[in-house]
DSSP file (Angstrom, degrees, kcal/mol; ACC not computed):
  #  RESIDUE AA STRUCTURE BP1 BP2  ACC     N-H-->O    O-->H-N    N-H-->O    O-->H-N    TCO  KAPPA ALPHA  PHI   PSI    X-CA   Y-CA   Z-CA
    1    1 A X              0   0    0      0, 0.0     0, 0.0     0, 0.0     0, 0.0   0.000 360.0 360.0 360.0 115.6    0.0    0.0    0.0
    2    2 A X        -     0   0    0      1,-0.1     2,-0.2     2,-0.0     0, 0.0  -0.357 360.0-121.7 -43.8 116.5    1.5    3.6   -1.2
    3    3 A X        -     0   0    0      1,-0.0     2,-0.8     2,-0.0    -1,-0.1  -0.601  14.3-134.1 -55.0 128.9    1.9    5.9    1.8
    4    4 A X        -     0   0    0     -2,-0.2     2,-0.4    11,-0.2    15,-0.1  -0.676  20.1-163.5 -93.0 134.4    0.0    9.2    1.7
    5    5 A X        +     0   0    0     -2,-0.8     2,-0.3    14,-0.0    10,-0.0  -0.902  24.9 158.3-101.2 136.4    2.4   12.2    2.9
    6    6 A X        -     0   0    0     -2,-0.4     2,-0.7     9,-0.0    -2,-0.0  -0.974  49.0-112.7-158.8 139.6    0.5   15.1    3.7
    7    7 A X        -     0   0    0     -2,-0.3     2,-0.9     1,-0.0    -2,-0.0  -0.838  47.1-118.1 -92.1 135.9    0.5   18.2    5.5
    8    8 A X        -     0   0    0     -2,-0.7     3,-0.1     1,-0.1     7,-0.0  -0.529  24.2-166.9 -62.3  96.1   -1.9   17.9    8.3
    9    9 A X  S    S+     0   0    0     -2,-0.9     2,-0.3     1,-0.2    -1,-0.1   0.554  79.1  15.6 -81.7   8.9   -4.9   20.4    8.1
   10   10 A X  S    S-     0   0    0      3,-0.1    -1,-0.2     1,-0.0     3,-0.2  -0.794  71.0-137.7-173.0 143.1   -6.0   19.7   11.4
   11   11 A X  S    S+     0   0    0     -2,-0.3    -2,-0.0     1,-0.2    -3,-0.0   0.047  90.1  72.3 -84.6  24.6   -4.4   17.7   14.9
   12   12 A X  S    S+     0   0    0      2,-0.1     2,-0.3     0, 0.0    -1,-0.2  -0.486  85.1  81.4-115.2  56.3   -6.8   15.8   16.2
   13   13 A X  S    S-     0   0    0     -3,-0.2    -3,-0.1    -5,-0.0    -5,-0.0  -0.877  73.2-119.8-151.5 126.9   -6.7   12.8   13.1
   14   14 A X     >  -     0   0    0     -2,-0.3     4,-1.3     1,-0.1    -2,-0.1  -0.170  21.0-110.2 -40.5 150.2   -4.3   10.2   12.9
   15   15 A X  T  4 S+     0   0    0      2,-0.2     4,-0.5     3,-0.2   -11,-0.2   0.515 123.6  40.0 -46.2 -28.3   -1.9    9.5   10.2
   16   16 A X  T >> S+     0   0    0      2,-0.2     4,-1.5     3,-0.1     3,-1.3   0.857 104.4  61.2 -80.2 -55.1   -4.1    6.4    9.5
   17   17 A X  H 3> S+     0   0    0      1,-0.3     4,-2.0     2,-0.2    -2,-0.2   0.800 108.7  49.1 -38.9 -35.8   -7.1    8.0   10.0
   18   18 A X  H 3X S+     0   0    0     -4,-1.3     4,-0.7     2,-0.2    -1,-0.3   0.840 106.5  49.4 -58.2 -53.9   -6.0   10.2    7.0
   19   19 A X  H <> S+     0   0    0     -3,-1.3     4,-1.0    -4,-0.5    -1,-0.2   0.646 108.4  52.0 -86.7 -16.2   -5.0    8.0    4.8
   20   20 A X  H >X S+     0   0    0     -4,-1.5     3,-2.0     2,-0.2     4,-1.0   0.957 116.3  45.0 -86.3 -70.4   -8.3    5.9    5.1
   21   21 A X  H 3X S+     0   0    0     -4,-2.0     4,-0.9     1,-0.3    -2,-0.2   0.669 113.3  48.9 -14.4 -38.2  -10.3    9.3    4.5
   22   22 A X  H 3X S+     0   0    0     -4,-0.7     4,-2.0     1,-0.2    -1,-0.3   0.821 115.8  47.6 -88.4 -30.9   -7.9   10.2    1.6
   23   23 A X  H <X S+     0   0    0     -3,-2.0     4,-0.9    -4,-1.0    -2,-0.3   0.879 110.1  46.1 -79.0 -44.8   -8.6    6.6    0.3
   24   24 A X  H  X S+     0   0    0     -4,-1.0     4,-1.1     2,-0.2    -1,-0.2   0.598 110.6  55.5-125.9 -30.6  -12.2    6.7    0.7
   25   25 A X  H >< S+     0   0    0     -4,-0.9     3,-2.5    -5,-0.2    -2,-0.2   0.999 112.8  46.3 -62.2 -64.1  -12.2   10.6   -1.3
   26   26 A X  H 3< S+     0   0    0     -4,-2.0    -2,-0.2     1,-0.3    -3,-0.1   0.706 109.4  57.1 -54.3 -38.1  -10.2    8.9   -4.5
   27   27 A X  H 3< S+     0   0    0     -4,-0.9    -1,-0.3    -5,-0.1     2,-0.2   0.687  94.9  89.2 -74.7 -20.3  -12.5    6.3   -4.4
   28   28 A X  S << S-     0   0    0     -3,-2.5     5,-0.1    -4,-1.1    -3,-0.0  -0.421  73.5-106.5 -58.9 137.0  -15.3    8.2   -4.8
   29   29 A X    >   -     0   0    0     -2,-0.2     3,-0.8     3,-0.1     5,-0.2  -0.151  30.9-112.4 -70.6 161.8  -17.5    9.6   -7.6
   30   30 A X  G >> S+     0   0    0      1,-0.2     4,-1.9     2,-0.2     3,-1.6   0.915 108.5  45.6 -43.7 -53.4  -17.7   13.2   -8.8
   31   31 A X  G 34 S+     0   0    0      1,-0.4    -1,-0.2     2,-0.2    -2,-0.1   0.392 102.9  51.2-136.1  50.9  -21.0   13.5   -7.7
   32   32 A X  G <4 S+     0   0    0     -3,-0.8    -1,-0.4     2,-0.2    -2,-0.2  -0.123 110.7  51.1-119.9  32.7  -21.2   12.4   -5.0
   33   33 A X  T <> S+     0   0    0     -3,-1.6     4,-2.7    -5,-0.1    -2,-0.2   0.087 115.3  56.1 -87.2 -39.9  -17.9   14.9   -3.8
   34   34 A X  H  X S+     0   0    0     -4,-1.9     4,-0.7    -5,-0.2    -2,-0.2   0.905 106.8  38.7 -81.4 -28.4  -20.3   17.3   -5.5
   35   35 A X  H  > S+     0   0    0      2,-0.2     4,-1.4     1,-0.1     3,-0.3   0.796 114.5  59.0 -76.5 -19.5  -23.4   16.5   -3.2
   36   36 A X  H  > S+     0   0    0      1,-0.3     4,-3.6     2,-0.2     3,-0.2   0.942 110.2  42.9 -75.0 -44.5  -20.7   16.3   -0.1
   37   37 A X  H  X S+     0   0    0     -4,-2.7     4,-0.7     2,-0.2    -1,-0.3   0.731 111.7  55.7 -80.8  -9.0  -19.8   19.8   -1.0
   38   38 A X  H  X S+     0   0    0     -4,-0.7     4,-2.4    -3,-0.3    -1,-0.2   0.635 109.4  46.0 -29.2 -54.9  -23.7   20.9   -1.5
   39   39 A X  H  X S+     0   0    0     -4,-1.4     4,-1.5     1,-0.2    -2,-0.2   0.883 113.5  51.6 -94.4 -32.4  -24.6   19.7    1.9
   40   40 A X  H  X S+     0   0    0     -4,-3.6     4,-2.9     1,-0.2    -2,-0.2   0.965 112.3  42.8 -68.9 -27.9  -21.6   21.5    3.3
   41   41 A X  H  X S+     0   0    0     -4,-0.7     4,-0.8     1,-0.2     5,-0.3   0.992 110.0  58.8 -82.9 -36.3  -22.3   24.4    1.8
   42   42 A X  H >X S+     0   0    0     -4,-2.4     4,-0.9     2,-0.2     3,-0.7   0.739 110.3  47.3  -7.7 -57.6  -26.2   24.0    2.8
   43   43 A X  H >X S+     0   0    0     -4,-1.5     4,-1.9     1,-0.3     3,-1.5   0.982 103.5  53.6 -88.2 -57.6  -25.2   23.8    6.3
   44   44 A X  H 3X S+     0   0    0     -4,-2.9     4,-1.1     1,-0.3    -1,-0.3   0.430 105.5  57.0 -79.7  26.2  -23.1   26.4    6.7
   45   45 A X  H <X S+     0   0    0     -4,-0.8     4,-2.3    -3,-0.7    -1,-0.3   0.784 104.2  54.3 -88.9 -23.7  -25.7   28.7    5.3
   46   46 A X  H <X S+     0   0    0     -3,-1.5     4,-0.8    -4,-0.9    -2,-0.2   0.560 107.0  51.2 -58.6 -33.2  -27.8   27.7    7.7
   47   47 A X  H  X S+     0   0    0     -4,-1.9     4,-1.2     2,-0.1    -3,-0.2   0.942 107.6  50.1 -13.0 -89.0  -25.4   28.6   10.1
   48   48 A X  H  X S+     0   0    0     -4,-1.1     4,-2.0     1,-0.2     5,-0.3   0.738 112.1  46.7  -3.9 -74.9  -24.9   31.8    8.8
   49   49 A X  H  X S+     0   0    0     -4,-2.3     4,-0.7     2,-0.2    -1,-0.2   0.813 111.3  55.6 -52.8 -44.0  -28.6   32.5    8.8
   50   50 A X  H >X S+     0   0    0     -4,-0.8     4,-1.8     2,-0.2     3,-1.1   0.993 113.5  38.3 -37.8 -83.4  -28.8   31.1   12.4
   51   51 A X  H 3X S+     0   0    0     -4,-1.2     4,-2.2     1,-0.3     3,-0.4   0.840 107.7  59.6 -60.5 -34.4  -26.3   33.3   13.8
   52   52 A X  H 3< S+     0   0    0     -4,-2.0    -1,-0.3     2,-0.2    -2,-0.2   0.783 107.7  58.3 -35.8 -34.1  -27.5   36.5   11.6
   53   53 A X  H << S+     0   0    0     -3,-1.1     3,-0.3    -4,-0.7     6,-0.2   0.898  99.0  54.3 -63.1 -45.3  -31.0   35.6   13.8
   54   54 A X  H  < S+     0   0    0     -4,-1.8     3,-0.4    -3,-0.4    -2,-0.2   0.789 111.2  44.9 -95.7 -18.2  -29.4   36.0   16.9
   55   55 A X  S  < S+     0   0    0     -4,-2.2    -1,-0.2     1,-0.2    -2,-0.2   0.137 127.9  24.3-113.4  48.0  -28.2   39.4   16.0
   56   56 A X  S >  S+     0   0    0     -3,-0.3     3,-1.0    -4,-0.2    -1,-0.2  -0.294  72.0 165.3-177.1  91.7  -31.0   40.7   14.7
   57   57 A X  T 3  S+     0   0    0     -3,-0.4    -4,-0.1     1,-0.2    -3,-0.1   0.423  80.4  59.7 -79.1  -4.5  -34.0   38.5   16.4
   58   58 A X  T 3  S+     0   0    0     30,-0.1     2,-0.4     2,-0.1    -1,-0.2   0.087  78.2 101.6-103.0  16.9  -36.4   41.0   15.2
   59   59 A X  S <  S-     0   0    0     -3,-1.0     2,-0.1    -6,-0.2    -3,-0.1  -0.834  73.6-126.8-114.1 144.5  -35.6   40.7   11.6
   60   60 A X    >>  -     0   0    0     -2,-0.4     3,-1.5     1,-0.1     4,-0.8  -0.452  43.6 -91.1-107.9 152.3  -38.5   38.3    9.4
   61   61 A X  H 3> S+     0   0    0      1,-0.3     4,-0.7     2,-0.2     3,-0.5   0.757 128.5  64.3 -28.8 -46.8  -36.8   35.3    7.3
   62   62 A X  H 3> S+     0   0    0      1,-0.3     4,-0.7     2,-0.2    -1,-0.3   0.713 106.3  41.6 -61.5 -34.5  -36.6   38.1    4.2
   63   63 A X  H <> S+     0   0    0     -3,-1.5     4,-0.6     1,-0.2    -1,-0.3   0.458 106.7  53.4 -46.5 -30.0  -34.3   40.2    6.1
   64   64 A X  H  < S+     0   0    0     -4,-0.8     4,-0.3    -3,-0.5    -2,-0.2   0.517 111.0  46.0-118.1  -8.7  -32.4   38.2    7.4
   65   65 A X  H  X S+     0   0    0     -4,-0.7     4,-1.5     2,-0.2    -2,-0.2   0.589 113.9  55.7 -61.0 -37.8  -31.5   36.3    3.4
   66   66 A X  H  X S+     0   0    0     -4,-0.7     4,-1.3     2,-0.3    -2,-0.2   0.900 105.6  46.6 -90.0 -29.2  -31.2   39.8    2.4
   67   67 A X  H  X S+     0   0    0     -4,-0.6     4,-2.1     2,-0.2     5,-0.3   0.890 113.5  53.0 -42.7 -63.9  -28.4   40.2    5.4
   68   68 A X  H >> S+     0   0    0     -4,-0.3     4,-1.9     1,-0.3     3,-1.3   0.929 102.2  52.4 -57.7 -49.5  -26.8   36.9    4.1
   69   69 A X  H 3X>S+     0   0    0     -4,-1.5     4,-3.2     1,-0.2     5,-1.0   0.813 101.5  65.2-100.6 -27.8  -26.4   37.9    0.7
   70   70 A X  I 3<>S+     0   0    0     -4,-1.3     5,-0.9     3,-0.3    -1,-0.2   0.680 109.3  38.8 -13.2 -46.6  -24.6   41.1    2.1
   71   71 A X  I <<5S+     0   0    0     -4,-2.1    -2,-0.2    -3,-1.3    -3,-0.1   0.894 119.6  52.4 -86.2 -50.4  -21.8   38.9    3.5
   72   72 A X  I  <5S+     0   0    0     -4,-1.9    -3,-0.2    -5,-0.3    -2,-0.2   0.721 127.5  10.7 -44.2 -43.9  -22.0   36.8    0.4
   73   73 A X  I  <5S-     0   0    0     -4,-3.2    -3,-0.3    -5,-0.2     4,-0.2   0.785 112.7 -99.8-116.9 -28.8  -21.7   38.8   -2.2
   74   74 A X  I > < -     0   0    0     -5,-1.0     3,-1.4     2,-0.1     2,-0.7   0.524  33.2 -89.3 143.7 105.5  -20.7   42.1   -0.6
   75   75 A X  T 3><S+     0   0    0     -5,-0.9     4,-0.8     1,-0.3    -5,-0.1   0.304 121.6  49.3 -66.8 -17.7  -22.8   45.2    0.3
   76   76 A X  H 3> S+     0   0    0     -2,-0.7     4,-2.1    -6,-0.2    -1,-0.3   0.924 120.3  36.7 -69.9 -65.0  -22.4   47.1   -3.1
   77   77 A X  H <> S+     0   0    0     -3,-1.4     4,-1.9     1,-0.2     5,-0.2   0.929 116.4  52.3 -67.0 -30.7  -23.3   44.0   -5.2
   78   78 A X  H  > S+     0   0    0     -4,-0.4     4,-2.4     1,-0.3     5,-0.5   0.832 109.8  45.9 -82.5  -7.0  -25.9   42.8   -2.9
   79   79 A X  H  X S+     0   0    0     -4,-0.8     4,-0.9     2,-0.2    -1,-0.3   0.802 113.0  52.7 -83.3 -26.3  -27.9   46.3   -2.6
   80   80 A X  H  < S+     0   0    0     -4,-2.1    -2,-0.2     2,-0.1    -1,-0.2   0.822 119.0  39.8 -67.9 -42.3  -27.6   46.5   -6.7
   81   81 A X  H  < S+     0   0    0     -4,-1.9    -2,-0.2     2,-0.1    -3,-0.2   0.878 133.3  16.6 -23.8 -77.4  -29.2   42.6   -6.5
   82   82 A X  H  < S-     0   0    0     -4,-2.4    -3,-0.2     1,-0.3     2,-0.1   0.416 102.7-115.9-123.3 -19.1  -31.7   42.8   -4.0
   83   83 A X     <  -     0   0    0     -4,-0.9    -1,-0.3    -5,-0.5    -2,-0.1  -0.456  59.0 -33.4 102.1-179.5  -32.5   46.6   -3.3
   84   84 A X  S    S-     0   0    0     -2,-0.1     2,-0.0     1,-0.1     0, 0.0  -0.158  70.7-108.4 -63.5 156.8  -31.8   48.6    0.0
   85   85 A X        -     0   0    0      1,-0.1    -1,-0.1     5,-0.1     2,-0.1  -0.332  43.0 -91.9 -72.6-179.6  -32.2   46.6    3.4
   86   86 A X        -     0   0    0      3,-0.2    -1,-0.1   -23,-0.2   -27,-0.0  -0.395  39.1-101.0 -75.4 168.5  -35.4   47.3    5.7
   87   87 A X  S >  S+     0   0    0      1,-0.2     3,-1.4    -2,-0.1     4,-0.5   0.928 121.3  55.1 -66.4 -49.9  -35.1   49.8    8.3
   88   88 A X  G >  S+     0   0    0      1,-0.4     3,-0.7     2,-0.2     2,-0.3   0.920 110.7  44.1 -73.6 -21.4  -34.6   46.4   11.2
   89   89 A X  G 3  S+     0   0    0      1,-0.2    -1,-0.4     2,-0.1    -3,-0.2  -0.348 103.2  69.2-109.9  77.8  -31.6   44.8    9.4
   90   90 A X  G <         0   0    0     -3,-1.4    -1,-0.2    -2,-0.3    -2,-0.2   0.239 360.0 360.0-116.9   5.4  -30.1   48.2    9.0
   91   91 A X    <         0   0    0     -3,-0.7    -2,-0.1    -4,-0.5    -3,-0.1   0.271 360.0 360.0 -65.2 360.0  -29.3   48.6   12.6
């Protein structure tokens, strides 16, 4: 079995553990790498949104997407996009 050498992107995974992971990526289809990266990105928009929630808990689902696409694309593009915010997520 080829060793994999690798710089570590995080210290809590074994050197095996790694190489079973790295094995298990290679072996995998496109798209199903492409649904892994789907749901990641899924969740951490949901994240996002989450924590966007908890500073500004008065702001309605639409507000708080129009906040998110602020961070996402950037406050120029997203007001050019999406229009001015409301008066609650401009606080």
């Amino acid at each position: 079995m080829k060793t994999v050498t690798r710089t570590p992107l995080v210290n809590d995974t074994s050197d095996a553990a790694a190489e079973v992971e790295i094995r298990l990526l290679r072996a995998m289809s496109a798209s199903r790498k492409v649904g892994l990266v789907e749901d990641a990105n899924r969740t951490a928009r949901r994240l996002a949104l989450a924590g966007i929630g908890l500073r500004f808990p008065e702001a309605s689902e639409e507000e708080r997407v129009r906040l998110l696409m602020d961070i996402l694309l950037g406050a120029d593009l997203a007001l050019r996009v999406y229009g001015p915010r409301t008066a609650t997520s401009r606080r």
